[in-house]
ROSE-4610 file (N, C-alpha, C; in Angstrom, 1 decimal, always signed):
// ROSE-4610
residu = [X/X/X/X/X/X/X/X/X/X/X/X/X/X/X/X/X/X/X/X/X/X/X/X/X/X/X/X/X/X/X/X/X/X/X/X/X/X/X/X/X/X/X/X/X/X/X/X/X/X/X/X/X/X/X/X/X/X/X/X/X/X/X/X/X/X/X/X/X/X/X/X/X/X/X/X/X/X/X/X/X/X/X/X/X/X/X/X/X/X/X/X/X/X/X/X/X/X/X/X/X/X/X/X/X/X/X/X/X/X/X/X/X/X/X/X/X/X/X/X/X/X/X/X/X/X/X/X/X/X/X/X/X/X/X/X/X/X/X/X/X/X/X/X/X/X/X/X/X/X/X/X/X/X/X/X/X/X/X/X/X/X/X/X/X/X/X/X/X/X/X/X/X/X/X/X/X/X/X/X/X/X/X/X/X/X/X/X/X/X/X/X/X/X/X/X/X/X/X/X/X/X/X/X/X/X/X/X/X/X/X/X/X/X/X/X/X/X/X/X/X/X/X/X/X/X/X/X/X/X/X/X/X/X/X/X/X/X/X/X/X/X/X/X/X/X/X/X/X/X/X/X/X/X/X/X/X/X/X/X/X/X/X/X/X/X/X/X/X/X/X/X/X/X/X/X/X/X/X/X/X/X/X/X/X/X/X/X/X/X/X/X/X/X/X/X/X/X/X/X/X/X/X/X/X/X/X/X/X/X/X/X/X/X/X]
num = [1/1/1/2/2/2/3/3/3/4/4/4/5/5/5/6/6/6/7/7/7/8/8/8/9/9/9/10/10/10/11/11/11/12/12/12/13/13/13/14/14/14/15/15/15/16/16/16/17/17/17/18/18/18/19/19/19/20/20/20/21/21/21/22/22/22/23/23/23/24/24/24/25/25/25/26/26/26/27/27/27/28/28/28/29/29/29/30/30/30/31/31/31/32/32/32/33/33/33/34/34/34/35/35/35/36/36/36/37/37/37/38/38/38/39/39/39/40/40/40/41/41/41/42/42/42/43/43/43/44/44/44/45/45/45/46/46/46/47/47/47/48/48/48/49/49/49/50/50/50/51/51/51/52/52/52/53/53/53/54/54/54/55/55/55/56/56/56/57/57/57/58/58/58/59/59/59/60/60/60/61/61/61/62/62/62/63/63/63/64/64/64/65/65/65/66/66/66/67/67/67/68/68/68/69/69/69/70/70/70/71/71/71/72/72/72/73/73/73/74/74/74/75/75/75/76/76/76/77/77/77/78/78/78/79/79/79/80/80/80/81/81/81/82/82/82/83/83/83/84/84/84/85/85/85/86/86/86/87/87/87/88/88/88/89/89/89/90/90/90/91/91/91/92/92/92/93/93/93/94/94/94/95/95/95/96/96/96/97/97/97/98/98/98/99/99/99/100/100/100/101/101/101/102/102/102/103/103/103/104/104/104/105/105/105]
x = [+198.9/+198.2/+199.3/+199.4/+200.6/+199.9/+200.8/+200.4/+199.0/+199.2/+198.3/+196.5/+196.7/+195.7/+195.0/+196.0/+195.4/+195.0/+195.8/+195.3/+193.8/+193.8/+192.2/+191.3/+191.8/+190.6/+190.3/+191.7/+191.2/+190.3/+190.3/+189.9/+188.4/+188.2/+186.4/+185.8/+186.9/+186.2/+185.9/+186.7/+186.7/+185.7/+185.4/+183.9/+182.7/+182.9/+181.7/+181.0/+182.6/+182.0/+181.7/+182.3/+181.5/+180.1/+179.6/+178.0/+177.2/+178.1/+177.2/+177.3/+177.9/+178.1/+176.8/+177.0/+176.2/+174.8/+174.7/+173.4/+172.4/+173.9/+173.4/+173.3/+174.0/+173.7/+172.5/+172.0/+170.6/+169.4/+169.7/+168.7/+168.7/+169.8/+169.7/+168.9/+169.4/+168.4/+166.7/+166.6/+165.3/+165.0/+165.5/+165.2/+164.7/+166.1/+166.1/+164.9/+164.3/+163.3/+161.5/+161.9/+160.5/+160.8/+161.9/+162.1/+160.9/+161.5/+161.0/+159.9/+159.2/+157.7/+156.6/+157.5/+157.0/+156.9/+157.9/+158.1/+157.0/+156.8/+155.6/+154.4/+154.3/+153.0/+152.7/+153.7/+153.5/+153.5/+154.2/+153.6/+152.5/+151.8/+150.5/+149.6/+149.5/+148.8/+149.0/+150.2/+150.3/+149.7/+149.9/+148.9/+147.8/+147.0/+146.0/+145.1/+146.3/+145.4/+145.3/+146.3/+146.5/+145.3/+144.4/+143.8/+142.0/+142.2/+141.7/+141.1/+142.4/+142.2/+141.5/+141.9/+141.5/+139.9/+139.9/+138.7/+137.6/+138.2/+137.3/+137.2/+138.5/+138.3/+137.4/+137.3/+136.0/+134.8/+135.0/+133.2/+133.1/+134.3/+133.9/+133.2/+134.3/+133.7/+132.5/+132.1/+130.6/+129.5/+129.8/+129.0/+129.0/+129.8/+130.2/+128.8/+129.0/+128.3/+127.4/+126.7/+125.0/+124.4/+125.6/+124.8/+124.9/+125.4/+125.0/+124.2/+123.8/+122.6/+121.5/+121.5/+120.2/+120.1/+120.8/+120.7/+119.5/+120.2/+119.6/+118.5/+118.3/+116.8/+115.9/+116.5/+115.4/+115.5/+116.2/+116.0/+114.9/+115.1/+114.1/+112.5/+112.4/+111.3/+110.7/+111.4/+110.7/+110.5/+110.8/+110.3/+109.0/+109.2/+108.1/+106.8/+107.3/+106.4/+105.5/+106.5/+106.0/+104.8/+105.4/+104.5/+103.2/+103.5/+102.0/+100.9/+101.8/+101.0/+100.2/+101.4/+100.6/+99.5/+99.6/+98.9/+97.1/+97.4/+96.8/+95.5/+96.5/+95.6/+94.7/+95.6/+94.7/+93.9/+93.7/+92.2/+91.2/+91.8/+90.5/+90.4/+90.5/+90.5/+89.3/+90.4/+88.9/+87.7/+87.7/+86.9/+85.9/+86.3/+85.3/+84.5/+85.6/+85.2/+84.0/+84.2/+83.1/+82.0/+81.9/+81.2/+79.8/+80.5/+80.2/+80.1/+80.1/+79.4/+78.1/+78.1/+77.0/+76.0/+76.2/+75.4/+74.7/+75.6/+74.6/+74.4/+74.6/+73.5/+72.2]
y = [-69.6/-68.3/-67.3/-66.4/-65.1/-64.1/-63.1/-62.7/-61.3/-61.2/-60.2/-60.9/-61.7/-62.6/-63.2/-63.2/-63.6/-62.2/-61.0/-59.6/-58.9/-59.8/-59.4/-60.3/-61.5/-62.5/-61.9/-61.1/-61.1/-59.8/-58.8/-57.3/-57.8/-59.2/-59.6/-60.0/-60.9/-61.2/-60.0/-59.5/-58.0/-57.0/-57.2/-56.5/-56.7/-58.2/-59.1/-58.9/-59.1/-58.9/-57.9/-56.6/-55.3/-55.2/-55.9/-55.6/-56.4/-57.7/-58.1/-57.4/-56.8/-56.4/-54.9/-54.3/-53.5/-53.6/-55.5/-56.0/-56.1/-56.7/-56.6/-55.5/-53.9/-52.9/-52.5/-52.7/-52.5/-53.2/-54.5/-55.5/-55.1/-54.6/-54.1/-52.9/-51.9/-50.7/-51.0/-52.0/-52.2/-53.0/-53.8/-54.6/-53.0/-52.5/-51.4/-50.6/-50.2/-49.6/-50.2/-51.5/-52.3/-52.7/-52.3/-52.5/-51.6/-50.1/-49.2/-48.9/-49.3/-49.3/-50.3/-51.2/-52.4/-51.6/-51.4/-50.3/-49.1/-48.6/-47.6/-48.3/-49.2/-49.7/-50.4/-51.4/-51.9/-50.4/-49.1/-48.7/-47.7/-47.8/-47.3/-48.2/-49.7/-50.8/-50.9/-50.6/-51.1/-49.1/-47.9/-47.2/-47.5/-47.6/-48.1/-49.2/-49.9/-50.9/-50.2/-49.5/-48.8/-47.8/-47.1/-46.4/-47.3/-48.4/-49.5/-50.2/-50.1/-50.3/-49.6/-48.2/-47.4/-47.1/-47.3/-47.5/-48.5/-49.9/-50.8/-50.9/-50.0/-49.5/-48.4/-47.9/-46.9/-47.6/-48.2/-49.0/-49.7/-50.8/-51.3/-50.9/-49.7/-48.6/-48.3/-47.9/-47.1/-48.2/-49.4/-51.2/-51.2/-51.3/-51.3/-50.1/-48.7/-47.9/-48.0/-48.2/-48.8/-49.8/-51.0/-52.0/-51.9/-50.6/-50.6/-49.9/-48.5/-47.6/-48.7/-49.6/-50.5/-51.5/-51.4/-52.3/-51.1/-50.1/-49.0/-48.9/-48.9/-48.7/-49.6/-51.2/-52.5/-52.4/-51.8/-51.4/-50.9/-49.3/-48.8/-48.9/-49.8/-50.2/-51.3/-52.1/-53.0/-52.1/-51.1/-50.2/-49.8/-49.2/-48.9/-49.4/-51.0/-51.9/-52.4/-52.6/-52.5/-51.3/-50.4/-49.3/-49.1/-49.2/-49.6/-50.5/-51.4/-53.1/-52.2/-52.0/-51.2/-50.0/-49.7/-48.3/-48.7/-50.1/-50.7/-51.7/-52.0/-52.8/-51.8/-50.6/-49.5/-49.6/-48.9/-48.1/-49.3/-50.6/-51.9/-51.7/-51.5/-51.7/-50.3/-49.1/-47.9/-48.4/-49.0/-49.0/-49.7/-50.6/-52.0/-50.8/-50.2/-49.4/-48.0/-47.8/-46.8/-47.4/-48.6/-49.9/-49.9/-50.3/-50.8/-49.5/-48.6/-47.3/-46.9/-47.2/-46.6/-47.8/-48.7/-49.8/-49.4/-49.1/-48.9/-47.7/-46.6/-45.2/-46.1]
z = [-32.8/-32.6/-32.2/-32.9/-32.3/-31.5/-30.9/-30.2/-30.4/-31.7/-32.4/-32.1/-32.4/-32.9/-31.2/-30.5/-28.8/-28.5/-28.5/-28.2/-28.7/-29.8/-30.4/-29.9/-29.5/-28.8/-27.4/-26.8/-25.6/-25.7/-26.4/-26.8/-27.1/-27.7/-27.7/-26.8/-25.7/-24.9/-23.6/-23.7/-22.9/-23.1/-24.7/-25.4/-24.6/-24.7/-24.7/-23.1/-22.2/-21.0/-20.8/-21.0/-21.0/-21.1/-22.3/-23.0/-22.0/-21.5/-20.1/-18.8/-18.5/-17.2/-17.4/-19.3/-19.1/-19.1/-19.2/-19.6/-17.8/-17.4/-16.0/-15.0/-15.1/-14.9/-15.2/-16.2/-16.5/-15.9/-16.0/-15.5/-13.5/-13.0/-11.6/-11.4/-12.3/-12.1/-12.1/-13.4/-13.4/-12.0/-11.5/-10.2/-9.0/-9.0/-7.9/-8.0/-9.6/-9.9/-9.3/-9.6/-9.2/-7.5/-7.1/-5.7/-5.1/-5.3/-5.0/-5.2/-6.4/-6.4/-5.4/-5.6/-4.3/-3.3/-2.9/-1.4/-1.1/-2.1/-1.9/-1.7/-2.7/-2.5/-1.2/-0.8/+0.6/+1.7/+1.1/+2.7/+2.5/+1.2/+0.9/+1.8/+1.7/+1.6/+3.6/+4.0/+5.3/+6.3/+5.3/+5.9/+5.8/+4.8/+4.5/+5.7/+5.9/+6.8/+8.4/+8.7/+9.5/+9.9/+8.8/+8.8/+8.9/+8.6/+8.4/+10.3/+10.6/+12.0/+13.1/+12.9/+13.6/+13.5/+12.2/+11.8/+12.0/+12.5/+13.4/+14.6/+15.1/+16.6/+17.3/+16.3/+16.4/+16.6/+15.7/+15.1/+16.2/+16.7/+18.1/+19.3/+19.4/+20.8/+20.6/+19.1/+19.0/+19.5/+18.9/+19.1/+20.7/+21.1/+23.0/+23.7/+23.2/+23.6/+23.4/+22.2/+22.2/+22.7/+22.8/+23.9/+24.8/+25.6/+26.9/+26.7/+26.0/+25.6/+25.6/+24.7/+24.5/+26.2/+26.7/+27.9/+28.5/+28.8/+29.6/+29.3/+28.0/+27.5/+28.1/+27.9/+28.0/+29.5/+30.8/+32.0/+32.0/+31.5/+31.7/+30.8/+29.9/+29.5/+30.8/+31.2/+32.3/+33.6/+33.5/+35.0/+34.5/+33.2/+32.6/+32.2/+31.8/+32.2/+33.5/+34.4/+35.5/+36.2/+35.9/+36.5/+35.6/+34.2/+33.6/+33.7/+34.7/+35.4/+36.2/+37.2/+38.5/+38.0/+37.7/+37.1/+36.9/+35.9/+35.1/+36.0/+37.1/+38.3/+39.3/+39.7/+40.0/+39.9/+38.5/+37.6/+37.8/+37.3/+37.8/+39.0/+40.1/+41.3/+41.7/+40.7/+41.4/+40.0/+39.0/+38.5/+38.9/+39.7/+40.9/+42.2/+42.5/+43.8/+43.7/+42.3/+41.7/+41.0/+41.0/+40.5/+41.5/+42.5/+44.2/+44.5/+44.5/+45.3/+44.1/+43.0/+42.4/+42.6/+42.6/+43.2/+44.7/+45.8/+46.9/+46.8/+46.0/+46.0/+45.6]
C-alpha cells in the first residue's frame, strides 16, 4: 500500500468519523432538547401540585372549622333541648293546676 493510497484511507476514515461525531451532535441536541421539555413539564407538574396542596390545606382548615361550628350547634341544640323539656313539664304542671282549680270552683 503506498503512501497515496494510506492518505485516502485515512481522509475516509476521517470522513466517516466526522459524519459520526456529526451524528452524535445531533442526537445530543435532541437529548438537550427533550431534556428541557422534561424540565418544564416537571416544574409545571411540581407547581401544580404545589397549588394542589395549598389547596387541601384550605379544605382541611375549612373541615376543622365546621366541626367545631357543628359541635357548637349540637351544644346548643341540647340546651335547647333541655329547656324545651323544662318548658314542656311546666305547661303540664300549670295545665294540672288549672285543672284542679276549675274543679273546686
Amino acid at each position: 500500500m503506498n503512501t497515496e493510497q494510506m492518505f485516502k484511507e485515512l481522509m475516509n476514515e476521517i470522513k466517516g468519523m466526522k459524519e459520526d461525531i456529526k451524528g452524535i451532535k445531533e442526537d445530543n441536541q435532541s437529548i438537550k432538547s427533550q431534556l428541557e421539555e422534561n424540565t418544564q413539564l416537571t416544574k409545571a407538574i411540581h407547581h401544580r401540585q404545589e397549588e394542589s396542596d395549598a389547596k387541601l390545606e384550605n379544605l382541611s382548615m375549612d373541615m376543622h372549622l365546621m366541626r367545631g361550628e357543628l359541635s357548637s350547634l349540637k351544644e346548643g341544640q341540647e340546651r335547647q333541648d333541655k329547656i324545651l323539656e323544662s318548658l314542656a313539664l311546666r305547661s303540664l304542671e300549670q295545665e294540672t293546676e288549672l285543672r284542679e282549680l276549675k274543679r273546686i270552683k
